[in-house]
Residue, then its C-alpha position, 0 to 999 in steps of 0.5 A: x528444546x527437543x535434542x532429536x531434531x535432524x536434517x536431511x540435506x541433499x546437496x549438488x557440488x554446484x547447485x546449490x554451491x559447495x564451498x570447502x575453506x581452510x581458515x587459518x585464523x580460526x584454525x578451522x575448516x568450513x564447508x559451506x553448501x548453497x549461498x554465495x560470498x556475494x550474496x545474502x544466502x537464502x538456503x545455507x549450511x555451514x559445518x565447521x571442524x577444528x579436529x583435523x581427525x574428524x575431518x579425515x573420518x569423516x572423508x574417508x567414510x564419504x569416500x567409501x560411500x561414495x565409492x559403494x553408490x557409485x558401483x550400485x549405479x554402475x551395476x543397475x542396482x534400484 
């Protein structure tokens, strides 16, 4: 198996969907991009996380970057 494999996923809050869930059996939480609960998905990722830190990081540093892409937009930057 080739360990370099990556992805690259570009994803709209809506389209495809994006789903955030707080599984309380599992001890876990699932963010789900593209599907639907009602549906067999054709196009889907799921990521799951049990380590509330990596969660929190992982956040805070889409927020930053979020932040950073916004200021670009708003300043005409290419």
């Amino acid at each position: 198996m080739d360990n370099r494999l990556s992805f690259d996923v570009y994803a709209n809050i809506s389209d495809p969907s994006c789903r955030v869930e707080h599984d309380r059996h599992d001890r876990r939480v699932t963010v789900t991009i593209g599907g639907s609960a009602r549906e067999t998905p054709l196009n889907l990722l799921q990521l799951w996380f049990k380590e509330p830190d990596t969660i929190k990081q992982l956040g805070q540093e889409l927020i930053t970057a979020g932040t950073k892409l916004a200021a670009q937009r708003e300043s005409g930057e290419a």
